[in-house]
C-alpha positions as CSV (number, residue, x, y, z in Angstrom):
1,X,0.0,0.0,0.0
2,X,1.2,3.3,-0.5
3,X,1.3,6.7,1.2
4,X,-2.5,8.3,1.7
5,X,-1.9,11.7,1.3
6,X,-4.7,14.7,2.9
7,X,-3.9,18.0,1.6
8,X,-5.8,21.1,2.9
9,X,-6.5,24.5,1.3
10,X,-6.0,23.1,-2.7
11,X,-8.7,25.6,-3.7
12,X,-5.8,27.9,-4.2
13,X,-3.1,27.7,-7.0
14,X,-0.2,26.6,-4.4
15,X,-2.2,24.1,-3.0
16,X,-3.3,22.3,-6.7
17,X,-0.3,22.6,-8.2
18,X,1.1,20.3,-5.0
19,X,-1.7,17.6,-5.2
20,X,-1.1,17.6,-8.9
21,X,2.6,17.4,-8.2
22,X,2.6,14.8,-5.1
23,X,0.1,12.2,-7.3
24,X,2.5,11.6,-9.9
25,X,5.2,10.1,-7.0
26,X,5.7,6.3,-7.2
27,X,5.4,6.0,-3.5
28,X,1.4,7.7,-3.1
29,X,-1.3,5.7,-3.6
30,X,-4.2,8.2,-3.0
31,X,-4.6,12.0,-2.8
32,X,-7.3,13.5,-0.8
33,X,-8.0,17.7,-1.5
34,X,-9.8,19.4,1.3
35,X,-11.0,23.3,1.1
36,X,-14.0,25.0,2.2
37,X,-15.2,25.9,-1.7
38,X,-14.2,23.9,-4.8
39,X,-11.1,24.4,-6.4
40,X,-11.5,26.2,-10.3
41,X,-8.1,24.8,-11.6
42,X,-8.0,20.5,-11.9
43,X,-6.7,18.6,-9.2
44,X,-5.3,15.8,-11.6
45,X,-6.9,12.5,-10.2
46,X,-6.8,13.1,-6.6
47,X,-10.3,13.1,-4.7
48,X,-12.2,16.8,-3.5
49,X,-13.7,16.6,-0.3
50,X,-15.5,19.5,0.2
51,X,-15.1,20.1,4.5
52,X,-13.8,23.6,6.5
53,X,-11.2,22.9,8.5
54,X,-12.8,25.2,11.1
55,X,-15.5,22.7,11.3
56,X,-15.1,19.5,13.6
57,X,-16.2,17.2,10.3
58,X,-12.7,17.4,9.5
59,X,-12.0,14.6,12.4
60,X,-14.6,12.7,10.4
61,X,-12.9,13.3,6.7
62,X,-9.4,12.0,8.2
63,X,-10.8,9.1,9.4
64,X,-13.1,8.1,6.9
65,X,-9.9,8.7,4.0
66,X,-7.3,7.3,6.4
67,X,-4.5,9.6,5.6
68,X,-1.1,8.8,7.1
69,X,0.3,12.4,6.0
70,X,-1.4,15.6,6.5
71,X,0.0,18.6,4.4
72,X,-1.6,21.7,5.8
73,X,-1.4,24.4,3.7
74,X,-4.7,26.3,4.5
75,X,-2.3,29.3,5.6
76,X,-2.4,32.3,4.4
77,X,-2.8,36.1,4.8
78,X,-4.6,36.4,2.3
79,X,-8.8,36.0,1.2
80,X,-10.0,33.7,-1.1
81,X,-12.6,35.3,-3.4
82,X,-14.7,37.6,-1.5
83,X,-13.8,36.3,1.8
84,X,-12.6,38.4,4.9
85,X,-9.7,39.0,7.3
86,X,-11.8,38.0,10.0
87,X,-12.5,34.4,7.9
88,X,-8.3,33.8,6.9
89,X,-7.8,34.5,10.2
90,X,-10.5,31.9,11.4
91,X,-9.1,29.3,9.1
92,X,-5.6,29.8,9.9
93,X,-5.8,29.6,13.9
94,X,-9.0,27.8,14.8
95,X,-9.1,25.4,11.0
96,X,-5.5,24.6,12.3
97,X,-6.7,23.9,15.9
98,X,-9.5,21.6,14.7
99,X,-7.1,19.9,12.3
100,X,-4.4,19.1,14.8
101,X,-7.1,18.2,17.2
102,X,-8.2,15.1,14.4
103,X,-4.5,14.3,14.0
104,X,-4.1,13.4,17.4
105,X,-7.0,11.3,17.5
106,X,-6.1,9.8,14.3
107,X,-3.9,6.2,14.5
108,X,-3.1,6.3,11.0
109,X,-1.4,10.2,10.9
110,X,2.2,9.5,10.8
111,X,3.9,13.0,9.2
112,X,2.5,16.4,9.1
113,X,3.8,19.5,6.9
114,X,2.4,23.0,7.9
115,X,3.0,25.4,5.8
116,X,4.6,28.5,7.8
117,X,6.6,32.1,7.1
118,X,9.1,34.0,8.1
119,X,6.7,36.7,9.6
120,X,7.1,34.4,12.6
121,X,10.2,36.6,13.3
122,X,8.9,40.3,12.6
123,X,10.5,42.8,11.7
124,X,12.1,45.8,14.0
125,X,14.8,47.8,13.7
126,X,17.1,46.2,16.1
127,X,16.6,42.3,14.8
128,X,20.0,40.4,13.9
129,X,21.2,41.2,10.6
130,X,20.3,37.4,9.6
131,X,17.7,35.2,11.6
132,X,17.8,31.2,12.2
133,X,15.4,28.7,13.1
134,X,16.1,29.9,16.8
135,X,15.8,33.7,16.6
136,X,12.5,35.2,18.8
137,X,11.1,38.0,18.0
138,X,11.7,41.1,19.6
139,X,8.7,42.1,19.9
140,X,5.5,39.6,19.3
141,X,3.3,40.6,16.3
142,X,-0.3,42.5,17.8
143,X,-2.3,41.7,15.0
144,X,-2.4,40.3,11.2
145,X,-1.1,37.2,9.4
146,X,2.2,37.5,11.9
147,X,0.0,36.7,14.6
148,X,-1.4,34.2,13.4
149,X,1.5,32.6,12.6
150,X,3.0,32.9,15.7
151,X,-0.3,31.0,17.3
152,X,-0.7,28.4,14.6
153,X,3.3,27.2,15.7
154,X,2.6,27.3,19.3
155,X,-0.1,24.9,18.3
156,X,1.6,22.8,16.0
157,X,4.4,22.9,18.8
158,X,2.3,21.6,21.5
159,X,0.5,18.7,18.9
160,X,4.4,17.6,18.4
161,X,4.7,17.2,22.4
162,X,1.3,15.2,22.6
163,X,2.2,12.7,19.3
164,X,6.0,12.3,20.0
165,X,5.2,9.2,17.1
166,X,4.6,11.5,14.4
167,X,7.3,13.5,12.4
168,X,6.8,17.1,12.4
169,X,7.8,19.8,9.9
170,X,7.5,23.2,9.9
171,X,8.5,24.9,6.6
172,X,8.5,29.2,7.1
173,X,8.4,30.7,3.6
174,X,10.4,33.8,2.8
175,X,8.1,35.8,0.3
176,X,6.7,33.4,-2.0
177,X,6.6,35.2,-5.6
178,X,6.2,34.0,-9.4
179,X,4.4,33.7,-12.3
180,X,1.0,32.7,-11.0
181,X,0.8,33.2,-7.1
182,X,-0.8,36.3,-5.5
183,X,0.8,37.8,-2.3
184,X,0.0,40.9,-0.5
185,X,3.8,41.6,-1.7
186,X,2.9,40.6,-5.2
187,X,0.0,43.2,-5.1
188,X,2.8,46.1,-3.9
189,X,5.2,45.5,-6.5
190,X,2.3,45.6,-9.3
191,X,1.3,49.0,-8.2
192,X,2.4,51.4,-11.1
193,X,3.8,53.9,-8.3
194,X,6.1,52.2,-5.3
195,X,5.8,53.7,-2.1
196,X,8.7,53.6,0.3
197,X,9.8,54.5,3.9
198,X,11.9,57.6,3.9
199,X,15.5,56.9,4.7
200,X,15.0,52.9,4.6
201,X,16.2,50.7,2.0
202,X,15.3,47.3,3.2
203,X,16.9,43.8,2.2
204,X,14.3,41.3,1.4
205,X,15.0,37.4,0.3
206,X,12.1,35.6,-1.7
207,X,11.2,31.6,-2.5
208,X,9.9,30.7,-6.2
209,X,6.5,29.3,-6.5
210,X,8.5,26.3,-8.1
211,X,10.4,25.6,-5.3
212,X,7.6,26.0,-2.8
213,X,6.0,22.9,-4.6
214,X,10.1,20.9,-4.3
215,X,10.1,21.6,-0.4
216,X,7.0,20.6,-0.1
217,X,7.5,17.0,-1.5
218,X,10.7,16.5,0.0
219,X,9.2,16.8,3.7
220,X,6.2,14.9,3.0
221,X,8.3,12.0,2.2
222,X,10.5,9.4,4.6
223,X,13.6,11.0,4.8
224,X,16.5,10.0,2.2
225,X,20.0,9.0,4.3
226,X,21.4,12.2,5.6
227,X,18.5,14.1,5.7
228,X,15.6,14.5,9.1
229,X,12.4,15.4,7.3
230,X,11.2,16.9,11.0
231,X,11.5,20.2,12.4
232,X,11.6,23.6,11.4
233,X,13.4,24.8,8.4
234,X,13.7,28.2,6.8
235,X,12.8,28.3,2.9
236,X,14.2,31.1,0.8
237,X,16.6,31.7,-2.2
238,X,20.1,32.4,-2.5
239,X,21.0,36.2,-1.9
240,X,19.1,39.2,-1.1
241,X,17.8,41.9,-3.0
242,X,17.1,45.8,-1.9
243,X,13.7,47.4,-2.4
244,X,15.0,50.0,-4.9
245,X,16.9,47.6,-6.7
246,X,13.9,45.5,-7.0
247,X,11.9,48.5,-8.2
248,X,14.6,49.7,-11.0
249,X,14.0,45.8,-11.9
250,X,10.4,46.4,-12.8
251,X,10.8,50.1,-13.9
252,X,8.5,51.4,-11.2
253,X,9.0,54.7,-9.5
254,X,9.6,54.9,-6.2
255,X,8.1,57.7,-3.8
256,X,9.8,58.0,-0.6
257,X,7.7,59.1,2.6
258,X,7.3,59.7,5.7
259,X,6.3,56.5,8.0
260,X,3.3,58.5,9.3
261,X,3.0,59.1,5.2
262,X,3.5,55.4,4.2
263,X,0.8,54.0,7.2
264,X,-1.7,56.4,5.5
265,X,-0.6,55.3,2.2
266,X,-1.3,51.8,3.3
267,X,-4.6,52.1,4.8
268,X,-6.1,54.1,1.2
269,X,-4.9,51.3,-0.8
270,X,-5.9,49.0,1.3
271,X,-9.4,50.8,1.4
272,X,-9.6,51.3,-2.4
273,X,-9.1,47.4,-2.0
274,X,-5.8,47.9,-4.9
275,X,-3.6,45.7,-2.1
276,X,-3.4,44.8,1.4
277,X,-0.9,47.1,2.5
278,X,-1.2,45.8,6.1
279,X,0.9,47.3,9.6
280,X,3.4,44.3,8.6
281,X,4.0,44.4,5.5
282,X,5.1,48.3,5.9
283,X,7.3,46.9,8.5
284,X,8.6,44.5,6.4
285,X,9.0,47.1,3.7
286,X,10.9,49.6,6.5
287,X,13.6,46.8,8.0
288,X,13.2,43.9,5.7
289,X,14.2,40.6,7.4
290,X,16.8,37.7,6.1
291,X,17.3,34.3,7.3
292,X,19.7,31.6,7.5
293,X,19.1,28.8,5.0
294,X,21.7,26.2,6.4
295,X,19.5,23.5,8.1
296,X,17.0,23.9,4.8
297,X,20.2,22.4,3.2
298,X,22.2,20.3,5.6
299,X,19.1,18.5,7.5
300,X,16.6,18.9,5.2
301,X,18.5,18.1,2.2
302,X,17.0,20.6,-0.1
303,X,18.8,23.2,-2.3
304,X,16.1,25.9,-4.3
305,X,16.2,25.9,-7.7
306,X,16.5,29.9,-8.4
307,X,18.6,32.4,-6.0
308,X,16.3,35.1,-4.8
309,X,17.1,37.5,-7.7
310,X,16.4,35.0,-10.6
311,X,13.3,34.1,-8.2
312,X,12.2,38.1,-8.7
313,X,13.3,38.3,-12.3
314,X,10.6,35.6,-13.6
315,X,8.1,37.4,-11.4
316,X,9.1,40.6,-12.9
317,X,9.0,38.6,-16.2
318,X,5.0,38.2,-15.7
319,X,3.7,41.5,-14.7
320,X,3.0,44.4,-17.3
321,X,6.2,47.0,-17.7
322,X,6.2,49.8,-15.1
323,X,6.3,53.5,-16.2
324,X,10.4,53.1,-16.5
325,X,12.1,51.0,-18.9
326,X,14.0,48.5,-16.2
327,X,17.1,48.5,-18.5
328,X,17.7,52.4,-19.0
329,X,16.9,52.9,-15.7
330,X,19.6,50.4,-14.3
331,X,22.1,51.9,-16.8
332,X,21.4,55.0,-15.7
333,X,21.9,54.3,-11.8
334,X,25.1,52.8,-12.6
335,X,26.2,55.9,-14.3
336,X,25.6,58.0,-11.6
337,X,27.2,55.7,-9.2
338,X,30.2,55.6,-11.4
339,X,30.7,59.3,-11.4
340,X,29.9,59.5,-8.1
341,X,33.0,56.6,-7.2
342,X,36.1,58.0,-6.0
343,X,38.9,57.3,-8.7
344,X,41.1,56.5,-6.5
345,X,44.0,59.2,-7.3
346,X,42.8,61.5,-5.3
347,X,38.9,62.9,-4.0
348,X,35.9,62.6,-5.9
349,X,35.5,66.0,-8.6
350,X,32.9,68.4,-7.3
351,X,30.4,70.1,-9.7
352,X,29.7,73.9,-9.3
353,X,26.1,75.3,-8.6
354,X,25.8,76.1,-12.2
């Protein structure tokens, strides 16, 4: 018999593209997709069951399908359709507290992947220049998808404690970016007009879509020798990349502000519904946040397949040309920084006033 495999929030693109992906692997037998609505993409041959996590029928569903892997990727911070803040937030603390809650009863459950993020560590001004698996925040998160985050571990923490028999991981995405999924960061770099913290140019590290669906597999499967397919792992590509340079990358403008500025920024856009240009992202966008990838390649076994930049370059391949073209624009920065470079026989040339 092989692997029975229950897969939760595949009414979203991530989530279909992983049960189309996990079907076509020798070792699983069955595929079971669970979401609230029906997907609108294919889910290959694997079986819908139509069941909200936030609901206690979700005990019954496991039992009834028999899973011995649970991939729980019905966490987000973002709505489905016309759905609310109030309803991801819903799904992602009290959907995961009823789906651990059937894990543990289940005696069939052996491995469960949660999809996590690196929002788990914030982002303040005085955070280590790069975070690991270990880092706490320095302050915890009041509100948003952070929080949630935060809570959804704790549970997933304390489920590990009660079934010491099942293997636990715990993947946190940097920003996931590409082609086809839609992030609240996704929405910001699509705006024709970038808005920036005065004063800040933060580094940010992203994951390909591509890769998600690679990590994914990998811990849902025994582990290979070498590799412990439990814990928590960081997920992110190769390298870092500046907010300005990843706006001269998309020939977008930049407009720098005032935080007070930005916040008010946020909540219009947010209001005019163009993005959700939440307290956390603008924190994100004002100190950015790196991590350490070394136990996502030494325990887990997994190298991505693009760095961070290429990661941004085919996302920046698939939205419409900003108001700058991205090539004269970099040409032209690096013009200015070159006459701007000491020379090295002396100091820099000044310019007069005229």
């Amino acid at each position: 018999m092989g692997k029975v495999v229950l897969v939760t929030g595949v009414a979203r693109q991530l989530g279909g593209r992983f049960v189309r992906r996990i079907q076509r692997d020798p070792a699983v037998d069955r595929v079971v997709g669970v979401d609230a609505v029906p997907p609108e993409h294919h889910l290959g041959g694997a079986e819908f069951v139509r069941a909200d996590i936030r609901q206690p029928t979700i005990a019954r569903v496991l039992a009834e399908t028999g899973a011995d892997t649970v991939v729980h990727l019905d966490v987000t911070g973002t709505p489905l359709g016309s759905g609310s803040r109030t309803s991801v937030k819903e799904t992602n603390v009290i959907g995961t507290m009823q789906l651990l809650g059937a894990c543990q009863k289940s005696p069939t459950v052996r491995r469960l992947v949660v999809k996590s993020s690196t929002n788990v560590y914030g982002s303040a001004p005085r955070d280590p220049a790069v975070c690991v698996e270990t880092t706490p925040a320095k302050a915890l998160p009041s509100g948003g998808f952070a929080k949630d985050i935060v809570e959804v571990e704790g549970y997933v923490r304390g489920f590990a404690r009660r079934r010491p028999d099942v293997a636990v991981c715990v993947l946190r995405f940097a920003n996931i970016l590409g082609p086809v999924t839609e992030t609240p960061l996704a929405s910001y770099f699509s705006l024709p007009v970038l808005p920036t913290v005065f004063g800040y140019d933060p580094r940010l590290q992203f994951v390909h879509e591509d890769d998600v669906i690679d990590v994914l597999r990998i811990a849902s499967h025994e582990p290979e020798r070498g590799t412990l397919n439990s814990g928590t792992f960081n997920i992110a590509g190769d390298g870092v990349l500046l907010l300005s340079q990843c706006a001269r990358r998309l020939g977008r403008p930049t407009v720098s502000l005032p935080l007070p500025a930005v916040t008010w920024a946020g909540s219009l856009v947010r209001t005019l519904g163009m993005t959700d240009f939440s307290p956390e992202q603008i924190r994100l966008l004002t100190h950015g946040r790196v991590v350490d990838t070394g136990q996502m390649r030494e325990t887990l076994g997994f190298r991505p397949g693009h760095t961070t930049a290429e990661t941004f370059a085919d996302f920046a391949r698939s939205r419409e040309a900003g108001l700058l073209p991205p090539q004269a624009v970099a040409k032209a920065v690096d013009r200015i920084a070159a006459l701007a470079a000491p020379t090295g026989d002396g100091p820099a040339p000044t310019q007069s006033a005229n």
